[in-house]
C-alpha positions in Angstrom: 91.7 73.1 125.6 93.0 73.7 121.9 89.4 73.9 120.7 88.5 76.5 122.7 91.7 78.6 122.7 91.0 78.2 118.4 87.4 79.4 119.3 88.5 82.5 121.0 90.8 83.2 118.3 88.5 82.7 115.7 85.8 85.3 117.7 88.6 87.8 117.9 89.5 88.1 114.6 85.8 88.9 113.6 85.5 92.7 113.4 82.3 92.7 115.3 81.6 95.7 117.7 80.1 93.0 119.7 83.8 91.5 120.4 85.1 94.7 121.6 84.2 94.4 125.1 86.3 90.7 125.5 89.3 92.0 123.4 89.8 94.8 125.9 89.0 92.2 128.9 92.0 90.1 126.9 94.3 92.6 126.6 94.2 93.6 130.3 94.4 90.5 131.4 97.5 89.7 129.1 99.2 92.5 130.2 98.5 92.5 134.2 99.9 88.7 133.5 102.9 90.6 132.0 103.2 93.0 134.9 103.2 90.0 137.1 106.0 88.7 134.9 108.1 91.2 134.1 107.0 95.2 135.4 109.4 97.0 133.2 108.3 96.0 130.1 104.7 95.7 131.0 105.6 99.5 132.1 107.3 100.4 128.5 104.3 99.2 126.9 102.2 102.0 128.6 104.3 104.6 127.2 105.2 102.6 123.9 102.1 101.6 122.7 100.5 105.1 122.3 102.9 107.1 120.5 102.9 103.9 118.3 99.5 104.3 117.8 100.5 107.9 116.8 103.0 106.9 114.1 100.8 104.6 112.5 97.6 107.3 112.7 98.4 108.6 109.4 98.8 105.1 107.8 94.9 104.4 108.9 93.5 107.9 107.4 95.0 106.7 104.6 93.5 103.3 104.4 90.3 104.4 105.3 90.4 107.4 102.5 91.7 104.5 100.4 88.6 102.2 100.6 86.0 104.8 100.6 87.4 105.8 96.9 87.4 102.1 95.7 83.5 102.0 96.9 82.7 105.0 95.1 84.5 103.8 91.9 83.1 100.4 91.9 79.8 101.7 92.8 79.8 104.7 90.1 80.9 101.7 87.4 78.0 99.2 88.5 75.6 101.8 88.7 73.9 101.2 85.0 73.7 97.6 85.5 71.8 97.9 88.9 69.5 100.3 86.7 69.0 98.0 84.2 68.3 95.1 86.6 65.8 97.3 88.4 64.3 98.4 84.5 
C-alpha cells in the first residue's frame, strides 16, 4: 500500500500535461471525501480557493516574466559558443 501511495505521489509531482486529468480526478475525490466529512469547510473551500488563486495571480506573472528573462540571458551569453561548436 505505501508503494503505491509513493507511486502516485511521485506521478503527481511530474509536471506532465499527461497527469492533469488524475490530479483533477484527485482533487474531487479528496474534496467530496471532505464534504462527506465536514460540509462547511468543504463549502469554504469553494469560495476560498478562488479568490486565493486571485491573490497569488500576480505572484505567477511574475515568475513566469521572471524565467523567460533568465532564458533569454543565458541563451544571449551561450550564443558564441553554440556558434563556435557549430563552426
Amino acid at each position: 500500500m505505501k508503494k503505491a501511495f509513493c507511486k502516485l505521489v511521485r506521478s503527481l509531482n511530474d509536471n506532465d500535461k499527461i497527469n492533469q486529468p488524475m490530479k483533477t480526478l484527485i482533487a474531487i475525490l479528496l474534496w467530496f471525501i471532505l464534504l462527506m466529512m465536514c460540509w462547511p469547510v468543504a463549502l469554504a473551500l469553494i469560495f476560498i480557493l478562488p479568490i486565493i488563486w486571485l491573490l497569488l495571480l500576480p505572484f505567477r506573472i511574475v515568475g513566469f516574466t521572471l524565467e523567460l528573462v533568465f532564458k533569454l540571458i543565458s541563451s544571449i551569453l551561450f550564443l558564441p559558443f553554440k556558434l563556435l561548436k557549430v563552426a
